[in-house]
N, CA, C and O atoms as a DFTB+ gen file, in Angstrom:
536 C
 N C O
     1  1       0.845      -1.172       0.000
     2  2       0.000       0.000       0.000
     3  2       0.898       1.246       0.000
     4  3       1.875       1.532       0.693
     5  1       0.496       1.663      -0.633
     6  2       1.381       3.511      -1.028
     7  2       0.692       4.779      -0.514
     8  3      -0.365       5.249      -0.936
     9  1       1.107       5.032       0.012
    10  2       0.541       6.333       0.896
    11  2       0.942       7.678      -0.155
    12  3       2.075       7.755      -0.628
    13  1      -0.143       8.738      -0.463
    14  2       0.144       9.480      -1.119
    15  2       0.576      10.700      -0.198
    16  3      -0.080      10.883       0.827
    17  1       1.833      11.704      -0.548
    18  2       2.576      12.514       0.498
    19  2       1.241      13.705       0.766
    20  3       0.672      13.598      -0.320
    21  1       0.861      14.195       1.137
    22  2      -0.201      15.462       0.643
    23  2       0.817      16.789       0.342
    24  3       2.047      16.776       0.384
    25  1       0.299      17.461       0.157
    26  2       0.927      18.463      -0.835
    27  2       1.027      19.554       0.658
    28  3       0.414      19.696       1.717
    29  1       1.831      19.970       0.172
    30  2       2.294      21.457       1.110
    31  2       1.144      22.183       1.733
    32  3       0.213      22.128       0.929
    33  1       0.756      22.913       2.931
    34  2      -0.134      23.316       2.657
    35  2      -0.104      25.044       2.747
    36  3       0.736      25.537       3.499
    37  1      -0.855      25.789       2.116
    38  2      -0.815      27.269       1.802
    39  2      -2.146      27.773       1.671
    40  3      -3.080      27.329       1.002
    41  1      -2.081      28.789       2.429
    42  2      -3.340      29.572       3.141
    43  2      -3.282      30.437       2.078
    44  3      -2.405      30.467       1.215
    45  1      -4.530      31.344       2.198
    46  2      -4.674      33.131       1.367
    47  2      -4.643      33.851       2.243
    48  3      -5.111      33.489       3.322
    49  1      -4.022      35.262       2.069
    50  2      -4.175      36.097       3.375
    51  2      -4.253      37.252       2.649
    52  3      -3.825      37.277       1.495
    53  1      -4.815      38.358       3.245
    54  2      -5.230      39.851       2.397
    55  2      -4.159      40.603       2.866
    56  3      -4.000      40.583       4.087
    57  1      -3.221      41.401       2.059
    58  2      -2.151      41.930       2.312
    59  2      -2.528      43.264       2.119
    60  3      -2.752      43.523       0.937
    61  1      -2.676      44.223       2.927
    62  2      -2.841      45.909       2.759
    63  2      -2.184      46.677       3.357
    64  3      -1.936      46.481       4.546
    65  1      -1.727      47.759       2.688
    66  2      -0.702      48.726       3.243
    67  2      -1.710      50.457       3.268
    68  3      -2.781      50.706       2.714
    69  1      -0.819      51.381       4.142
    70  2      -1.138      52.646       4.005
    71  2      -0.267      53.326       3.860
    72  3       0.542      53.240       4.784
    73  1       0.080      54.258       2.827
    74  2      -1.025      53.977       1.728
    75  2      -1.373      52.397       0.974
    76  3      -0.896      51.265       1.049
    77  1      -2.125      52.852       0.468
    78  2      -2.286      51.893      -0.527
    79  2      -1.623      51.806      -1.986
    80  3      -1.510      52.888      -2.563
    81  1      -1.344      51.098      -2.402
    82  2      -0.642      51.251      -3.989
    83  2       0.697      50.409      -3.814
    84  3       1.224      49.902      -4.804
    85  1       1.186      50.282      -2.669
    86  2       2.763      49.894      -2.130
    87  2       2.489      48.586      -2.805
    88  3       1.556      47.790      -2.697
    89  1       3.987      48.603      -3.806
    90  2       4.313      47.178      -4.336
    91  2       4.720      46.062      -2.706
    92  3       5.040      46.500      -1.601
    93  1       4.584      44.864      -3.040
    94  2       4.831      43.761      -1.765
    95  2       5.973      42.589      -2.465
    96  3       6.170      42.237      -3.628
    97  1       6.585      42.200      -1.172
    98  2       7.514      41.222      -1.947
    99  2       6.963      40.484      -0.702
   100  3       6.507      41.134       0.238
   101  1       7.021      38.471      -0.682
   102  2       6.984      38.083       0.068
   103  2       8.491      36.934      -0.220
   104  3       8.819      36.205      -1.155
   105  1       8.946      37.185       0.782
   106  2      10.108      36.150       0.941
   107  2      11.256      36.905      -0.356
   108  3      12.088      36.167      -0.883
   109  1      11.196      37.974      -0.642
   110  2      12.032      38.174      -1.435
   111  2      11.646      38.623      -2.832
   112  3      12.240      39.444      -3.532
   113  1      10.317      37.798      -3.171
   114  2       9.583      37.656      -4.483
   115  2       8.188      38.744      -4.890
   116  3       7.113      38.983      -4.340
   117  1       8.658      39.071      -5.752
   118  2       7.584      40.355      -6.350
   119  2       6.051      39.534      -6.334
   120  3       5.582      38.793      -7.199
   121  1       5.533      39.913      -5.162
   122  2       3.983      39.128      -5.170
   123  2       2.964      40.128      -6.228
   124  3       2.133      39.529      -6.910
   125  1       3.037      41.349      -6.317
   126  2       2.082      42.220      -6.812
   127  2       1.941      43.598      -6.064
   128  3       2.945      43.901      -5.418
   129  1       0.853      44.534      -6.018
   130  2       0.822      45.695      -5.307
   131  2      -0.680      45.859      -4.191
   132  3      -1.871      45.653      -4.428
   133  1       0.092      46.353      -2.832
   134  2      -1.492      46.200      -2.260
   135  2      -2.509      46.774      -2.673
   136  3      -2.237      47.704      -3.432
   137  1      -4.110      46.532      -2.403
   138  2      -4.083      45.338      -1.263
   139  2      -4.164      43.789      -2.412
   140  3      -4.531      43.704      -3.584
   141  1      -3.833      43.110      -1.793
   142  2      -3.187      41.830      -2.737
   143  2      -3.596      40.507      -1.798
   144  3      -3.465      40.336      -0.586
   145  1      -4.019      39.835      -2.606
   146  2      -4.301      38.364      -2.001
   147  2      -3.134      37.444      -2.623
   148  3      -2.854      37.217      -3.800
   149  1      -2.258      36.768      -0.825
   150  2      -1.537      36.236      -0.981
   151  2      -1.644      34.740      -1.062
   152  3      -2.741      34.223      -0.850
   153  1      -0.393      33.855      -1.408
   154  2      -0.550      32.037      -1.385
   155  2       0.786      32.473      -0.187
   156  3       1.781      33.180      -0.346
   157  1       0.319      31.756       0.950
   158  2       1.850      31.675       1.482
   159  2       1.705      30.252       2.471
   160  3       0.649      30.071       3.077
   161  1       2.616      29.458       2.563
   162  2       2.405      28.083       3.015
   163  2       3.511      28.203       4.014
   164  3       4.410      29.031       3.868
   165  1       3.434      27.171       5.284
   166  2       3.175      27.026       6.635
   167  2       4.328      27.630       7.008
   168  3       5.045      27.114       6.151
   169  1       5.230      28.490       7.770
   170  2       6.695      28.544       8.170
   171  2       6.435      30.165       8.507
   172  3       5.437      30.712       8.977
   173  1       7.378      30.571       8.196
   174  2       7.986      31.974       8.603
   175  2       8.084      32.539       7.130
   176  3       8.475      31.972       6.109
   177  1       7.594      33.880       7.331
   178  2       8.230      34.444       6.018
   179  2       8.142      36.069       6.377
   180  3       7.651      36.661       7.338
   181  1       8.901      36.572       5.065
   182  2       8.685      38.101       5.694
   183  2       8.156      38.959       4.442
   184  3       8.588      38.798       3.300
   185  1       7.402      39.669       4.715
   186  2       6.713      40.878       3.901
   187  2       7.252      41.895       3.638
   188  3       7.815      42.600       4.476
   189  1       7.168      42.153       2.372
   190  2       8.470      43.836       2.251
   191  2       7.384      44.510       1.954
   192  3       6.325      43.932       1.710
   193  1       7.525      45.929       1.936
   194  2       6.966      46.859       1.405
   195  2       7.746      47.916       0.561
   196  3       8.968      47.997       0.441
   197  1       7.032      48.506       0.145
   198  2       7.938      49.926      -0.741
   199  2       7.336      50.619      -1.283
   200  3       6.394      49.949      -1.707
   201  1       7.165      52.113      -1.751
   202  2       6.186      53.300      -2.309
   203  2       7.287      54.633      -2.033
   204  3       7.992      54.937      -1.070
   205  1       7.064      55.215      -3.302
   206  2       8.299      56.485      -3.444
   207  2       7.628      56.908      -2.200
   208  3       6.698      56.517      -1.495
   209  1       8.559      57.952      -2.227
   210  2       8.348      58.828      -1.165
   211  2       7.649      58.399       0.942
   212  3       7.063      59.002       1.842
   213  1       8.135      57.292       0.741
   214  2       7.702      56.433       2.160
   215  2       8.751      56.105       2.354
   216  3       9.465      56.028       1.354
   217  1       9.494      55.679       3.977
   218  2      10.164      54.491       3.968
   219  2       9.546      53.228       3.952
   220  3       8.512      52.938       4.555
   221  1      10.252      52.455       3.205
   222  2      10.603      50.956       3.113
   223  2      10.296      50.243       4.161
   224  3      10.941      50.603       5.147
   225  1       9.508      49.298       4.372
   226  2       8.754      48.314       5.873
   227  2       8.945      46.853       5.695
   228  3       8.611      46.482       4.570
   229  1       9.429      45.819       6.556
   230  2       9.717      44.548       6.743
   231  2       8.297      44.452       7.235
   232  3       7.816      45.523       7.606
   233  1       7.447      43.276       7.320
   234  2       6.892      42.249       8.455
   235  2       6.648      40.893       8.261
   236  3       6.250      40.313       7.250
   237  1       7.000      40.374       9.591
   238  2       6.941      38.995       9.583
   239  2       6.184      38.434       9.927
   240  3       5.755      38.551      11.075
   241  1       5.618      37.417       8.872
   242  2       4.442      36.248       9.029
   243  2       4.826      35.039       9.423
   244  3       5.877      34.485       9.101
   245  1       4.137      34.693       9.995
   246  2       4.271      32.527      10.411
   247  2       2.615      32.260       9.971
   248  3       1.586      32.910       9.785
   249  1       3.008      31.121       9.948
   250  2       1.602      30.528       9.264
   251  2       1.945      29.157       9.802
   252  3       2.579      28.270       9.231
   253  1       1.525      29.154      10.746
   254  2       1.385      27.833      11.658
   255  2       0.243      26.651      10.659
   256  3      -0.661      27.000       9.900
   257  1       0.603      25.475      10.935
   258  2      -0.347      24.236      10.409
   259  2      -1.846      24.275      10.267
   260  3      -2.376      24.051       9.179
   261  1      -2.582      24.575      11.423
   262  2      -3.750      24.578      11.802
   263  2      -4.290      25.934      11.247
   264  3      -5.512      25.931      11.099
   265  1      -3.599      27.191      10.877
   266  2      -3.928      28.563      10.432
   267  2      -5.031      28.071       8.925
   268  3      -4.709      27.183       8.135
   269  1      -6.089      28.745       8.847
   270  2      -6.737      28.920       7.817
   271  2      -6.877      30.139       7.329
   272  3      -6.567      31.130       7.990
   273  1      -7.463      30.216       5.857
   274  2      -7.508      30.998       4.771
   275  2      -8.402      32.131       5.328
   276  3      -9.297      31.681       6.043
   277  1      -8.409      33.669       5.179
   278  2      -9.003      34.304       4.888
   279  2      -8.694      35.304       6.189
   280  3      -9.669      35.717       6.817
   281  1      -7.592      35.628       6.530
   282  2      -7.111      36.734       7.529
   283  2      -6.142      37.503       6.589
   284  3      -5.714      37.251       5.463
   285  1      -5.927      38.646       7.551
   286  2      -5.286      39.939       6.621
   287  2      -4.066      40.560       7.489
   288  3      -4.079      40.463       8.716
   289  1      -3.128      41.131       6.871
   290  2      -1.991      41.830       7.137
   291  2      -2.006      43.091       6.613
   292  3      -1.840      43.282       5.408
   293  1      -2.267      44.350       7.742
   294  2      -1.774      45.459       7.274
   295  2      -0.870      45.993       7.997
   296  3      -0.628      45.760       9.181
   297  1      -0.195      46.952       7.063
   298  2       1.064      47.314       7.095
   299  2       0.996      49.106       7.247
   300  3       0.170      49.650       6.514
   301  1       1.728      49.896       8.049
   302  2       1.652      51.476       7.750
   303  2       3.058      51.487       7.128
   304  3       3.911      50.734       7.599
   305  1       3.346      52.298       6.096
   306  2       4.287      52.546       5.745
   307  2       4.230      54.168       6.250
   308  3       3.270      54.931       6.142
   309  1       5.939      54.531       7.000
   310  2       6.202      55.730       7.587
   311  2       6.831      56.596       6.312
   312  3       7.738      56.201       5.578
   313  1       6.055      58.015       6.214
   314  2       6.953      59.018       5.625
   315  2       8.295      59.045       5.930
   316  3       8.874      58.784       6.984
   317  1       8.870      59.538       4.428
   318  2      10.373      59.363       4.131
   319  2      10.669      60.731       5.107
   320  3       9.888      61.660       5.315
   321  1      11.945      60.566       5.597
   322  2      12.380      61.571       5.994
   323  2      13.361      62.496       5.114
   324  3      14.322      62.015       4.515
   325  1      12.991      64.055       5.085
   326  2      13.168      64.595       3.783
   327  2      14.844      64.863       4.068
   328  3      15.493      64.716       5.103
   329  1      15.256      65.312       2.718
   330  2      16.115      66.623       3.177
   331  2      16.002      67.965       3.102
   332  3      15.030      68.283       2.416
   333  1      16.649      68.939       3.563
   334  2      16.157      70.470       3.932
   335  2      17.387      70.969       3.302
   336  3      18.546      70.554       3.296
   337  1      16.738      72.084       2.721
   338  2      17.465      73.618       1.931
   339  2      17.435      74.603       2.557
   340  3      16.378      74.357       3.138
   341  1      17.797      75.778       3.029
   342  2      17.392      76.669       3.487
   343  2      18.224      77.582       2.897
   344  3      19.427      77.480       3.139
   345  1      17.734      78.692       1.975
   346  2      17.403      79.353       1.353
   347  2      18.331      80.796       1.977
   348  3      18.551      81.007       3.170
   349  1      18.715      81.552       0.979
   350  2      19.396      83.289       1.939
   351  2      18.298      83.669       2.338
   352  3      18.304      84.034       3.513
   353  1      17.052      83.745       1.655
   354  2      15.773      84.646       2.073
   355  2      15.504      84.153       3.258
   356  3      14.877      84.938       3.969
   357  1      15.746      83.163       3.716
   358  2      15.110      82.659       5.091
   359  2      14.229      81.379       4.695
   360  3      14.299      80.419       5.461
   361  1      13.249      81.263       3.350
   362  2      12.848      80.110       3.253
   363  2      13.707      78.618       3.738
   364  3      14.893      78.482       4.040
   365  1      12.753      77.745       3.682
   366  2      13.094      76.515       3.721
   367  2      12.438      75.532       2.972
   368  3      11.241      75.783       2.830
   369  1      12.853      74.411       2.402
   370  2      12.508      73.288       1.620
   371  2      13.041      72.156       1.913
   372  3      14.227      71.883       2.098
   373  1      11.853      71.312       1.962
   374  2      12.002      69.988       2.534
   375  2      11.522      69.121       0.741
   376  3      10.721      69.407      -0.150
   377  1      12.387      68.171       0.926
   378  2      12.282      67.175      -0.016
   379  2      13.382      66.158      -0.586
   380  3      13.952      65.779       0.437
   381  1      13.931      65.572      -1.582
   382  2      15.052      64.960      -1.727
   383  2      16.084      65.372      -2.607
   384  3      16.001      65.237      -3.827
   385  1      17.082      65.884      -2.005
   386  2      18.145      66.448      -2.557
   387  2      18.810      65.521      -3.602
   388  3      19.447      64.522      -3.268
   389  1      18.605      65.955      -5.046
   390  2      18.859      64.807      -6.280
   391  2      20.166      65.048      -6.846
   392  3      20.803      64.083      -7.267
   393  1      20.786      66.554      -6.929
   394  2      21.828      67.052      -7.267
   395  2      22.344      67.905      -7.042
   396  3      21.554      68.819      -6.805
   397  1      24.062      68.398      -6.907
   398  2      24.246      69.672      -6.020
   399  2      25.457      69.901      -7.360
   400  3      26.215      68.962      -7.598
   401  1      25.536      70.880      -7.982
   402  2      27.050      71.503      -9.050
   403  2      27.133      72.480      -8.243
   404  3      26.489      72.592      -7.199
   405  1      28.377      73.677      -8.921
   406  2      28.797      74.662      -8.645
   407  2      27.922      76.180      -8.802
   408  3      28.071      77.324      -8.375
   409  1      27.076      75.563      -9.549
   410  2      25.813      76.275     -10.098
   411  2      24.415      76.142      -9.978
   412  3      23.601      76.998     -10.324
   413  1      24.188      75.169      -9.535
   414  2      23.200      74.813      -9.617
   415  2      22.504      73.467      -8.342
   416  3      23.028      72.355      -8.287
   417  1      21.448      73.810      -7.547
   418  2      21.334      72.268      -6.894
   419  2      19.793      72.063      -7.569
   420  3      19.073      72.829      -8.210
   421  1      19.652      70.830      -7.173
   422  2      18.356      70.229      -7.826
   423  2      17.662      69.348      -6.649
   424  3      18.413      68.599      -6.022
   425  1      16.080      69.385      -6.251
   426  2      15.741      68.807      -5.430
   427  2      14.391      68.193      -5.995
   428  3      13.876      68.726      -6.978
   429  1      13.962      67.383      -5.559
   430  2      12.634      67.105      -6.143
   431  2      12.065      66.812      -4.978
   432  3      12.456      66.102      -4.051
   433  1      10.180      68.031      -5.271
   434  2       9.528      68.189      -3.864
   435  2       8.585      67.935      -4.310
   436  3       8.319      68.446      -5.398
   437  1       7.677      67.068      -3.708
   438  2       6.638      66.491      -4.066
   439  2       6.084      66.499      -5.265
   440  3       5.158      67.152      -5.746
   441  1       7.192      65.203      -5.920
   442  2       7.536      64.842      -7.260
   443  2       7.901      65.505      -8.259
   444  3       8.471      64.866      -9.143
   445  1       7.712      66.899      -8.445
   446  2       8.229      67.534      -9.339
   447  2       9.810      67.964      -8.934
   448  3      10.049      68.043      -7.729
   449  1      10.889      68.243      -9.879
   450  2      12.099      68.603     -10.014
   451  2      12.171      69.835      -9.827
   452  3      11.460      70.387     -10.667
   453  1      12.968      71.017      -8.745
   454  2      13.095      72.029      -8.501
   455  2      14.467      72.518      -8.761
   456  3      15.323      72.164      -7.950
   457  1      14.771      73.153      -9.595
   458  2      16.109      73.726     -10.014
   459  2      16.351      75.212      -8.833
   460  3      15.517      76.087      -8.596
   461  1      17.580      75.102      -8.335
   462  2      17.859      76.513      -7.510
   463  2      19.284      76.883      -7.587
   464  3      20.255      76.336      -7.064
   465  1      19.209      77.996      -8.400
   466  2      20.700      78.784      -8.708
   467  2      21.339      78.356      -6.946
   468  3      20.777      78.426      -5.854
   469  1      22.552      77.971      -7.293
   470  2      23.546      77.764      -5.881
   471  2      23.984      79.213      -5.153
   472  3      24.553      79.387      -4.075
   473  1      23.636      79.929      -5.879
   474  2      24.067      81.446      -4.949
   475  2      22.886      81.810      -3.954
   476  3      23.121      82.536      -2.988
   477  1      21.232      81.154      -4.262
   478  2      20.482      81.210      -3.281
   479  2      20.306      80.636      -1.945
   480  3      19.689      81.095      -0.984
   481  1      21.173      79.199      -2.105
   482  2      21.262      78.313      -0.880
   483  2      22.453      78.807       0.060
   484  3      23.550      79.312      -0.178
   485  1      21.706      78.411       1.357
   486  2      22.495      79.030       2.368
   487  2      22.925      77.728       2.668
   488  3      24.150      77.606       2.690
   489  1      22.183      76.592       2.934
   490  2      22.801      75.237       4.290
   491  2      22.086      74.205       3.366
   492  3      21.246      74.460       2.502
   493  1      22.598      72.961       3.727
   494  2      21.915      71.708       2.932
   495  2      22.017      70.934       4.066
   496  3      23.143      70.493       4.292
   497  1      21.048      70.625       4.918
   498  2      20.839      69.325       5.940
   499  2      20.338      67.949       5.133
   500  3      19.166      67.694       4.858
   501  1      21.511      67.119       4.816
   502  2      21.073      65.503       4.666
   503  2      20.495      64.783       5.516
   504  3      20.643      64.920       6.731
   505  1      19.489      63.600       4.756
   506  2      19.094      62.745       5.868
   507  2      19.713      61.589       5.515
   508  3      19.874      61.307       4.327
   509  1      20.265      60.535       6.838
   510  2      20.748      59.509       5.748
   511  2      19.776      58.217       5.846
   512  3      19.064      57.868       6.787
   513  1      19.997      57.525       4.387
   514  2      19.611      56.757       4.076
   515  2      20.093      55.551       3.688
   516  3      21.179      55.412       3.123
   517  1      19.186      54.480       4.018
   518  2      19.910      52.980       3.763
   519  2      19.687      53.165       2.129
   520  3      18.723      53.713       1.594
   521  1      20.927      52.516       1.426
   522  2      21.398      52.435      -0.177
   523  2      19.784      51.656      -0.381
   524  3      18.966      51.530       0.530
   525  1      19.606      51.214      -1.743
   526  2      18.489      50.445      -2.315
   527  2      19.456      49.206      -2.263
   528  3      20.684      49.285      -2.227
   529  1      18.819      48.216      -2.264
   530  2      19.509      46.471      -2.550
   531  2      19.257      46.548      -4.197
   532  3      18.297      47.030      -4.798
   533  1      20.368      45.952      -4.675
   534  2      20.691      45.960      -6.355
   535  2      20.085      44.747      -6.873
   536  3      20.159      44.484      -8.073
């Protein structure tokens, strides 16, 4: 008599982020963008997140044996922390510092590209940031 092995087993789970729109990786792998219905089978795994202008969010799932289909994971993704210009006039600008010449710096503030002659900037406060994985 031959016993047949049963197959792995893998739940669905509703994956949602805030915002919403954030692409998801699970275990590494491009699942789709929330909110997203996942396959993820029994163990440990971890949830990425990502969306311009947010930081970047880990979380970790287990999916124990006995776990069934139809529970959800949400996620907040935290605003990016900007960088700041501050200006001779006294202004200030928050956003991501994209380029700095002898002439010229370049920032892009809520998505659009801002060109500013370098004789207007007074100070450039960086924020730092973890590199992207290649």
């Amino acid at each position: 008599m031959v016993l047949a092995t049963p197959a792995p087993k893998s739940i669905s789970i509703t994956v949602n982020s805030i915002p919403q729109g954030a692409p998801v990786k699970l275990d590494g792998s491009d699942v789709g963008t929330t909110p997203k219905l996942v396959q993820a089978g029994v163990g440990k795994h971890i949830l990425e997140f990502s969306k311009e202008g947010f930081n970047t969010g880990k979380f970790p799932l287990e999916i124990g044996p006995d776990d069934v289909s139809g529970g959800s994971v949400s996620y907040e993704l935290g605003e990016s922390a900007h960088d700041t210009v501050e200006l001779r006039d006294g202004s200030v600008l928050n956003g991501d510092l994209q380029s700095v010449s002898a002439t010229e710096v370049v920032m892009r503030i809520g998505g659009s590209m801002q060109h500013l002659n370098r004789n207007q900037v007074k100070r450039i406060l960086l924020v730092e940031r973890e590199m992207p994985s290649q």
